[in-house]
N, C-alpha and C positions, 0 to 999 in steps of 0.2 A: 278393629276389634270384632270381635266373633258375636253372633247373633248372643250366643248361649250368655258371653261374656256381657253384653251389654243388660239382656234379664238378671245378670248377680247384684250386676253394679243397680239395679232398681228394686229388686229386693231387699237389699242395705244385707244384712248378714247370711252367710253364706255357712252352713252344718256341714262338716265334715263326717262321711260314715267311717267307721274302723276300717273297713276295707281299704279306704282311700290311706290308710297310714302304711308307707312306705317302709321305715327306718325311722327309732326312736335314737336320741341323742344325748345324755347324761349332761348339765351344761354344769359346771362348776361358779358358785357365784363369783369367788373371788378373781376369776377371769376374765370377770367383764369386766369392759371401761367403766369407769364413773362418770355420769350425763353430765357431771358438772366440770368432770373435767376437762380443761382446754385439749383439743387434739391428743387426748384419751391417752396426757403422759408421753405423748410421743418427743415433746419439747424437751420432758427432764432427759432422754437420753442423749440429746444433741450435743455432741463435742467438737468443737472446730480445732483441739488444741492438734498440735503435732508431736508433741514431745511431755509426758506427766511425767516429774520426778516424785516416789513416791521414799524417799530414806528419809522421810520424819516419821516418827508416832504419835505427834501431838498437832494442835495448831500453829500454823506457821503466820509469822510478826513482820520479817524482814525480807528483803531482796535486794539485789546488786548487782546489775552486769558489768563485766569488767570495762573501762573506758578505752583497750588497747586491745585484748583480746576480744574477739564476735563473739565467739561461743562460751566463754568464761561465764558462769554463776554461781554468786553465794547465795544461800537462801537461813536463817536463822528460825527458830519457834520454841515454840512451851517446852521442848523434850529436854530444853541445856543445854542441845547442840547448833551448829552450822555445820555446813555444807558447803564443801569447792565440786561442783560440777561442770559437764560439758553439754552441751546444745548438740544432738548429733552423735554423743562419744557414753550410749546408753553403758557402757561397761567400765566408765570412771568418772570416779565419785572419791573425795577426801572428807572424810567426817573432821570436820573442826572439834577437838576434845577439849575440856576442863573448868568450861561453866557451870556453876551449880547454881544455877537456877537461868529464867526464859533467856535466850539472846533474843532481845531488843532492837538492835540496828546494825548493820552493815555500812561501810562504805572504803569504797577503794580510793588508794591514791590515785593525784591526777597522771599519775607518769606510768598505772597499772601495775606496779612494782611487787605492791604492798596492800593487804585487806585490814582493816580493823575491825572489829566484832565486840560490840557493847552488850553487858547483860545487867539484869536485874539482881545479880551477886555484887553489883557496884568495881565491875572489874571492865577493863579495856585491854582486850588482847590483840595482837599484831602477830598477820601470820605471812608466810611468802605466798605467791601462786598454786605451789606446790599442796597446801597444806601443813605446811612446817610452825610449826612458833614459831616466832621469834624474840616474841617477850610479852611478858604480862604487865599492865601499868597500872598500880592501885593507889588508895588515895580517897577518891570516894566516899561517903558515907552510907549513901542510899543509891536506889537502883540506876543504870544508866538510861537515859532517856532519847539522848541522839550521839553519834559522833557525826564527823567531818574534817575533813584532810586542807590543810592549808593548799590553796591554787598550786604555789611553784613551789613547794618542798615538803618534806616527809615528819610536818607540826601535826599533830593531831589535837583538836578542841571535843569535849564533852559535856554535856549537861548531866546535872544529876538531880535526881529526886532531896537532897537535901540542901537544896535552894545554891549550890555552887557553880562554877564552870572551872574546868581544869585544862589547862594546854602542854602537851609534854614534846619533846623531839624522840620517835618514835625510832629513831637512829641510835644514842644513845642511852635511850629510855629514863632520862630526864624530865622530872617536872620544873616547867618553863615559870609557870603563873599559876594563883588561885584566884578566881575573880568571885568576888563576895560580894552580897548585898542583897539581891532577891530575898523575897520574904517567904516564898514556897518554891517546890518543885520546880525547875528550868526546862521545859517543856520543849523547845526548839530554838535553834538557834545554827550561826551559820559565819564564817568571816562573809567580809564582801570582795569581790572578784579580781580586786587588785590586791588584794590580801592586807590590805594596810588598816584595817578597823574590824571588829567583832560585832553583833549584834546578837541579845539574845530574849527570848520572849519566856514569862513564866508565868503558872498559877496564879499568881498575884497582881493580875490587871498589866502587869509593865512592861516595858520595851528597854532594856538598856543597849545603850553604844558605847563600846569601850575602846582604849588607846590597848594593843598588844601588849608594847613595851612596858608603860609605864604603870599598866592594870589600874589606871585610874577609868571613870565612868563618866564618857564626856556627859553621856546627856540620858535624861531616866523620864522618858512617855508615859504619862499619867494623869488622869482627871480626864474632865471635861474638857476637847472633845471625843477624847478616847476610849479604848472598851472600859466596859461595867463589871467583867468577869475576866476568869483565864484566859491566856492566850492558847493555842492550839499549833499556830501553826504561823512560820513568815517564809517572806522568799523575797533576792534582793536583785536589783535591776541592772543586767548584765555593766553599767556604765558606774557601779558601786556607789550611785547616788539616792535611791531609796529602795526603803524595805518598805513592803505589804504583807500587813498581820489578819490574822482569822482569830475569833474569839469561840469560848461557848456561848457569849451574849448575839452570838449572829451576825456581829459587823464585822466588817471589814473596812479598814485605814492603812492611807501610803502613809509614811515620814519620810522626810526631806532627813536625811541620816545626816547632813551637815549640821544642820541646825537643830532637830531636834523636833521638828515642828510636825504638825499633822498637816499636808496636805492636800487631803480627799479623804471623805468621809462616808462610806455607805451601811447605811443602817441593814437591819432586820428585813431580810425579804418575806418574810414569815409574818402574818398580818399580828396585832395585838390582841385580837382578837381570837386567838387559836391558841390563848396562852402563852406558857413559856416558848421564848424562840428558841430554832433549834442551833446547834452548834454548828460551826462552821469546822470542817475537816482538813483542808487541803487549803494550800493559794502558790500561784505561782506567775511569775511575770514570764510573757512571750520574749523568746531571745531573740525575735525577727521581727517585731509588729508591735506597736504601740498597746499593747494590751497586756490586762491582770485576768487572771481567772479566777473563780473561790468555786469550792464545791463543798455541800455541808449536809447534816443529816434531812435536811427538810426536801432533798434528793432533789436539786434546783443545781447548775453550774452555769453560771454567769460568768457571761465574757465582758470585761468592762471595757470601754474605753478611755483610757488614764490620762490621753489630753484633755478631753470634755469632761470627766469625772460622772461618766454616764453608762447606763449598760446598751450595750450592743444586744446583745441575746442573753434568754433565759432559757435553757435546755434541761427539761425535765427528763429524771428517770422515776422509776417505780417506785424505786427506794434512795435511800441517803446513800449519796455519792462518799467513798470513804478515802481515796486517793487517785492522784493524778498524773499524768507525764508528757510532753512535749514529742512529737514525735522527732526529734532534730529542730533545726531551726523553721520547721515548713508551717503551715497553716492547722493541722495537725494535731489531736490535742486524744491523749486517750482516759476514760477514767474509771475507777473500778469503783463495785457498787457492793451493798449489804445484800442485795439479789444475784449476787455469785457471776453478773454479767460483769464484762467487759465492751464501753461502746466507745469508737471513734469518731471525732467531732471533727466537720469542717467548721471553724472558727470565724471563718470569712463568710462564712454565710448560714452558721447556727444551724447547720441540719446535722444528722447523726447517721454518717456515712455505712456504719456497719455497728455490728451488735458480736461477739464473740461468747461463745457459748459453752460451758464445760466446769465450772467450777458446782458442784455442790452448795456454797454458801460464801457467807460474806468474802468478797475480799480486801485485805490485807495491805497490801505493798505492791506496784509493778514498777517497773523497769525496762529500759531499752536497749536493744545490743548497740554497741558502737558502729556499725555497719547499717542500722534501721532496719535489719531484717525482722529481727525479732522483738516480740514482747513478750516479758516473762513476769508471771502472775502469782503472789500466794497469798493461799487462804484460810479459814477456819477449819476447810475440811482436811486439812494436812495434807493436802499438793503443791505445789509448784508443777504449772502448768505454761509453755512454749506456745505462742500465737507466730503464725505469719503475719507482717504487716507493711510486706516492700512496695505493694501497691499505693502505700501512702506515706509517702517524702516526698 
């Protein structure tokens, strides 16, 4: 340091004459960073996706990659419509036309043949790959709340908002069954993976398990020790022995689907003290590992261990976890969040391997290509958004 420089620094301020003004500089305030904010906004604009589909105008609800085609995606939202696009193929795109009002769910047959597209007009339409109808299936009361495609053939099951479930042959477009009984809305629901049993979860605290054939209700899960509130959400265990439900009461419970019976019970990870517990969003059993997942608004994703009926890890995000997806059968586990992130978990050891960055706002639904290349993302901000994720299978 210079003699001169060392007398400034001891006289503590230092007067500028006019002269010493080189070049004045107009500064605009709204140019400057905000102190408070984190890396001054640089975060909001980070996008890792590779591919935004941007043919919605509204928020987007559903997603679906094909299980046959890599690059195959439908995507549904608030606008009425879906979407058949391609991963790669920015210049085709089929609009799914004739909902009047949100499409709600997606899902593809298992043999990829065939899409189904549930909406909140109480209608279940079937279309080829193409984009073609192929038929409308009505019947319904109230809005559609999920479809899903029987394992080995082209049945399609629906929940609806006015406490029903409907199964039709989507071949003939025949209604198969009405299964009645729920006392509100059927909120999720699903056959089991030998296809020989239904289970379905509703507003109304319960769990039913039904015979296809004979639309009778072997067994209806309720009371104590079960939820207190609606159901949200189940998923059932590749060996179609039990289902794991999520509630808005914040527990989460296996059933032994033979019997009927609850066995495992995990309360509220959300103290009692913090009020109401928060809702549970998502659950899903590992297709390769002894374990259930639940992620829910209290932004907590707990890996359980369903032999010891204990948890393994509790991975925190910022916000309430809102859906989640299996990367294949791996250790793998991806989940989308109300903070527009997308993070991927090693499950084997509860660390959160990556963070993917691009969504504007909550999201919605993701999905896996059949290949594990891809994950695809939508959200409130009306994208659908492509991640790379081959570095993890």
């Amino acid at each position: 340091m210079s003699k001169a420089g060392h007398e400034d620094d001891e006289l503590g301020e230092v007067f500028l004459d006019e002269s010493d003004i080189i070049h004045e500089v107009d500064v605009d305030e709204e140019d400057l960073p905000d102190a408070d904010d984190d890396d001054a906004g640089i975060t909001e604009e980070q996008d890792d996706s590779i591919h935004i589909f941007t043919g919605h105008t509204g928020e987007l609800y559903a997603v679906a990659c094909s299980p046959t085609d890599p690059v195959l995606v439908a995507t549904g939202g608030s606008d009425d419509r879906g979407f058949l696009w391609k991963i790669g193929h920015a210049d085709w795109a089929s609009e799914l036309q004739g909902h009047t009002d949100s499409v709600s769910s997606l899902a593809f047959s298992s043999d990829g043949q065939l899409l189904a597209s549930g909406g909140f007009d109480g209608l279940v339409k079937i279309w080829d790959t193409s984009g073609n109808l192929k038929c409308t299936l009505e019947g319904p009361g109230g809005g559609i709340e999920w479809v899903r495609w029987h394992p080995k053939g082209h049945l399609i099951l629906s929940g609806s908002e006015d406490c029903t479930v409907w199964l039709w042959n989507a071949d003939n477009r025949r209604c198969l069954n009405v299964f009645s009984g729920h006392g509100a809305s059927v909120t999720c629901g699903d056959f089991t993976p030998d296809g020989k049993t239904i289970c379905t979860g509703s507003d109304d605290a319960t769990l039913r398990i039904w015979n296809p054939r004979s639309v009778e209700s072997i067994h209806v899960v309720r009371g104590h020790p079960y939820h207190t509130e609606g159901l949200t959400c189940l998923s059932i265990s590749s060996d179609s022995t039990f289902a794991v439900t999520g509630s808005k009461d914040g527990s989460v419970h296996i059933v032994n689907i033979t019997t009927g019976k609850v066995v495992s019970s995990w309360p509220s990870q959300s103290s009692s003290t913090e009020g109401d517990p928060e809702s549970i969003e998502c659950v899903s059993f590992s297709p390769n590992f002894p374990w259930a997942v639940s992620g829910g608004m209290d932004g907590n994703l707990t890996i359980w261990d369903v032999q010891h009926s204990s948890p393994r890890f509790i991975c925190n995000h910022e916000e309430g976890v809102t859906c989640l997806a299996w990367l294949g059968a791996s250790k793998f586990l991806a989940t989308g969040c109300c903070d527009g992130r997308i993070r991927l978990w090693n499950c084997l050891s509860g660390e959160c391997v990556e963070t993917l960055k691009g969504h504007e706002h909550a999201i919605q639904s993701v999905s896996v290509s059949s290949n594990l290349e891809f994950l695809v993302s939508v959200s409130i901000d009306g994208t659908a958004r492509v991640f790379e994720i081959r570095d993890f299978h």
